[in-house]
C-alpha positions in Angstrom: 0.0 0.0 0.0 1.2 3.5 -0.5 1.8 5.8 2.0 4.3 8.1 0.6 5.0 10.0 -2.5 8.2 11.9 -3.5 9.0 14.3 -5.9 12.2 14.6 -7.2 12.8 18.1 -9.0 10.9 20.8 -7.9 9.4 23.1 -11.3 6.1 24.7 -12.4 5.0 21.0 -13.4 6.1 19.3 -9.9 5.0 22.3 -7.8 1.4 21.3 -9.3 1.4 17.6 -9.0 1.9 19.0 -5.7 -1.4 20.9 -5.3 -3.0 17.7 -6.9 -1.7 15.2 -4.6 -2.9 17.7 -1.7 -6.3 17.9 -3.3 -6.5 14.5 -4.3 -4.4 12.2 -2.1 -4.1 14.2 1.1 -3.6 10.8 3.5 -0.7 10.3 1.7 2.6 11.9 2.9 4.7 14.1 0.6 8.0 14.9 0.0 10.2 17.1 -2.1 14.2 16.8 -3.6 15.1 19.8 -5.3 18.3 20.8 -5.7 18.0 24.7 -5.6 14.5 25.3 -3.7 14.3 25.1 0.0 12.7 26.3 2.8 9.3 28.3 1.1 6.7 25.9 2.7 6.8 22.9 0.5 7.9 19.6 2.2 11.5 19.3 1.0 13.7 16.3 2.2 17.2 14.8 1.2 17.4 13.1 -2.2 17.7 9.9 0.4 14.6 10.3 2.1 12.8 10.7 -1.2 14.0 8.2 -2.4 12.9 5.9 0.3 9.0 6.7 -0.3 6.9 4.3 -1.7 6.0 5.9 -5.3 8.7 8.2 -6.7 7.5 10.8 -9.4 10.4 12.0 -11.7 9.7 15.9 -12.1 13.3 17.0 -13.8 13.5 18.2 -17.2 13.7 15.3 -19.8 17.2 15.8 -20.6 17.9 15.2 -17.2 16.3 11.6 -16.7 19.6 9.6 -17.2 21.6 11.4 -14.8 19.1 11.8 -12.3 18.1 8.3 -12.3 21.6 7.6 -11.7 21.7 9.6 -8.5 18.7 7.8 -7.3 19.1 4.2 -7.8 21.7 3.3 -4.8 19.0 5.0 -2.9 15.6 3.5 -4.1 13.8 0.3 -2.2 13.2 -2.4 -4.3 9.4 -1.7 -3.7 9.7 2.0 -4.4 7.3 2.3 -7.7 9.4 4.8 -10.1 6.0 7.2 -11.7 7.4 8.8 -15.2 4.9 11.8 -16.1 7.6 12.7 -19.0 5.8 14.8 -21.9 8.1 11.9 -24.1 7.5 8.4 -23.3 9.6 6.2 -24.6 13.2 7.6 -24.1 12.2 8.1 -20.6 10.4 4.3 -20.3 13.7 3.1 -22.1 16.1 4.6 -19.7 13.7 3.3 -16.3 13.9 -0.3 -17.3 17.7 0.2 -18.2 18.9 2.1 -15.1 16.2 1.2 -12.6 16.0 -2.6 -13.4 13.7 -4.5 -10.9 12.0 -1.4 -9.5 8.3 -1.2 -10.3 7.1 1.6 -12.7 4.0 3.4 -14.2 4.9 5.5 -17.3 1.8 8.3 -17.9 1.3 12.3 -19.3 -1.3 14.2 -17.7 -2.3 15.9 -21.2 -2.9 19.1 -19.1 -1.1 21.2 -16.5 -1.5 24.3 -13.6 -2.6 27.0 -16.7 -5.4 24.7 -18.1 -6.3 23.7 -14.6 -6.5 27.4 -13.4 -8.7 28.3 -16.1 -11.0 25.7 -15.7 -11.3 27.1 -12.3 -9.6 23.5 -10.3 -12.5 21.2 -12.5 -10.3 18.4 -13.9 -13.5 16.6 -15.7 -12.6 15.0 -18.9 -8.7 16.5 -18.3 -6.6 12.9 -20.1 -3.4 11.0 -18.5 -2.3 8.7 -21.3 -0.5 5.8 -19.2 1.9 3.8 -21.9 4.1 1.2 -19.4 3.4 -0.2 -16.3 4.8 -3.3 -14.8 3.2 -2.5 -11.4 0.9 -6.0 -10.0 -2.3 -5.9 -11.8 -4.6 -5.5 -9.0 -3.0 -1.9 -7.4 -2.6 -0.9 -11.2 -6.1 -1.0 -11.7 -7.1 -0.1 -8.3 -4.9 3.3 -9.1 -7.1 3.4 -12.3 -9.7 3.6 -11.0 -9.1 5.9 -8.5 -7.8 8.7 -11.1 -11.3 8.4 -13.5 -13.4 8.3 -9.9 -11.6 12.0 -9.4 -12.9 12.9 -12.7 -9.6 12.2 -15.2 -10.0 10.6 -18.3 -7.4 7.5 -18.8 -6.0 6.4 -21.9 -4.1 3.1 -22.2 -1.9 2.7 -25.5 1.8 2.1 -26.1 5.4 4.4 -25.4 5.6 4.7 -29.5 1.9 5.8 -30.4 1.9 8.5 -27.6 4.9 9.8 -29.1 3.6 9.6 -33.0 0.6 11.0 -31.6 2.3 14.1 -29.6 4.4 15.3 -32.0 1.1 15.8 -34.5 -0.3 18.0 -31.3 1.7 19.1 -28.2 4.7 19.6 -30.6 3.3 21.2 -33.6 1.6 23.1 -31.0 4.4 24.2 -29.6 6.0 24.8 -32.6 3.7 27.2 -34.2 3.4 29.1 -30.9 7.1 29.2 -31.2 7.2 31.1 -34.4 4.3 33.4 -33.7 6.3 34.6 -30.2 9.4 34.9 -32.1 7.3 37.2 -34.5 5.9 39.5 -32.2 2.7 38.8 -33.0 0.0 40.0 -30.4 -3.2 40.6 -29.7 -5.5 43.6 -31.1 -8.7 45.4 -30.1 -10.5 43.9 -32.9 -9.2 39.9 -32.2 -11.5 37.7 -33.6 -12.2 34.2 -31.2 -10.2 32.4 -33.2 -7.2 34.6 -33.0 -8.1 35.0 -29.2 -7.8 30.8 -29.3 -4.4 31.4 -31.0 -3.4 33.2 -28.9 -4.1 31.7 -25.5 -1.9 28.3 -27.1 0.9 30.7 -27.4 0.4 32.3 -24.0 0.3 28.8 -22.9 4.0 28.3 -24.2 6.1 31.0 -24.7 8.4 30.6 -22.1 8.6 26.6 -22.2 11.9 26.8 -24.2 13.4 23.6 -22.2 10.4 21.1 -22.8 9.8 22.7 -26.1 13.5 22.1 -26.4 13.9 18.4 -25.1 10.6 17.2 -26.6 12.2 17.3 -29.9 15.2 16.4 -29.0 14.0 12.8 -27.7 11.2 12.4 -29.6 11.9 10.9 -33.5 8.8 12.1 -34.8 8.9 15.6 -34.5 11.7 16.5 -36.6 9.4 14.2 -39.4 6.0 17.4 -38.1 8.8 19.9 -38.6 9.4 19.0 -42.2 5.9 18.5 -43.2 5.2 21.7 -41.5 7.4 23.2 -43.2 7.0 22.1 -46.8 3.4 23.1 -46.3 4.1 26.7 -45.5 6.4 26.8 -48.5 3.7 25.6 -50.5 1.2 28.3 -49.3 3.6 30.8 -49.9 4.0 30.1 -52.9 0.5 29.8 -54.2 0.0 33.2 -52.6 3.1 34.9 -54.3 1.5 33.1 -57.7 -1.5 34.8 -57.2 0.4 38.3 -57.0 1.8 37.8 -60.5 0.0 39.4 -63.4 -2.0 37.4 -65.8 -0.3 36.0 -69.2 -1.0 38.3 -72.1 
């Protein structure tokens, strides 16, 4: 049974999972590892005692995964279930059953985070957690299942490689357009329309995720395929606008 979760990073992402396991899980007790936050209120412990908890959530940057499961390991209880909420799946699944061999572990994305949450004023109905790889005992996996589409969640099963096909045609592309629109300077007007206003939130939504925007393609395959396509598309829009700037044959 669990008693204990820890968190081992200590960002915008983990400092909601925070809010969500006080809201959602508060008999459970919590602590923190972050290597430049402490002392502001949150439950911060030694990478030892977090370690030492019965589900660990890994809350660092993607780029990070390898080195800080490394750190972890000669610390972890062979019980200890390792939780990967990674916005890439199967790099990060990869490198748990490679480093962390024999631990238990529950791969998943929460498809949503604190600005979506805010706005929908805390209501987490219908919000998705795709869950790819698991090798935690059948009955507390489904038991855990159950307990997140109780709260309101919606949970999607599938595999490591479809979520990340899948992400890069979304999150990614998402990301990426937002991307070019905040590089341009682009911003809102008194006469918006609602589709520009939707636009517009997305970028909001991103701007400053440089990092995940960052490491998402870096360890996901697909998205440099979305970039490509992406861009051969604009080209060809261009270019069919520029065509019809040219005056008509004599």
């Amino acid at each position: 049974m669990i008693k204990s979760i820890g968190l081992v990073g200590y960002g915008n992402f983990a400092a909601f999972l925070q809010v969500l396991a006080e809201r959602y899980a508060p008999e459970l007790t919590l602590k923190i590892h972050s290597r430049s936050r402490t002392g502001d209120g949150a439950p911060f412990a030694s990478l030892e005692e977090v370690a030492a908890c019965d589900a660990l959530v890994l809350t660092v940057p993607i780029s990070l995964y390898e080195t800080t499961l490394e750190n972890i390991k000669p610390h972890l209880r062979p019980e200890t279930i390792l939780v990967d909420v990674a916005t890439v799946k199967k790099y990060t699944s990869d490198l748990i059953r490679t480093i962390a061999n024999g631990n238990p572990y529950l791969c998943m994305h929460p498809m949503f985070g604190p600005e979506s949450y805010a706005k929908r004023d805390g209501d987490v109905s219908g919000f998705r957690i795709v869950v790819t790889d698991s090798n935690v005992e059948a009955e507390p996996y489904r038991s855990l299942l159950a307990r997140l589409r109780a709260a309101g969640f919606s949970v999607i099963e599938t595999s490591a490689d479809q979520h990340d096909r899948d992400l890069a045609e979304t999150l990614f592309l998402t990301h990426y357009v937002g991307q070019v629109i905040a590089r341009g300077d682009f911003e809102r007007t008194d006469i918006d329309t609602v589709s520009f206003g939707y636009l517009m939130d997305a970028v909001d939504s991103i701007r400053h995720d440089t990092q995940l925007f960052e490491d998402v393609f870096r360890f996901n395959p697909y998205c440099k395929q979305v970039v490509e396509r992406f861009d051969r598309s604009e080209r060809e829009v261009k270019e069919k606008l520029l065509r019809v700037l040219k005056p008509p044959p004599d």
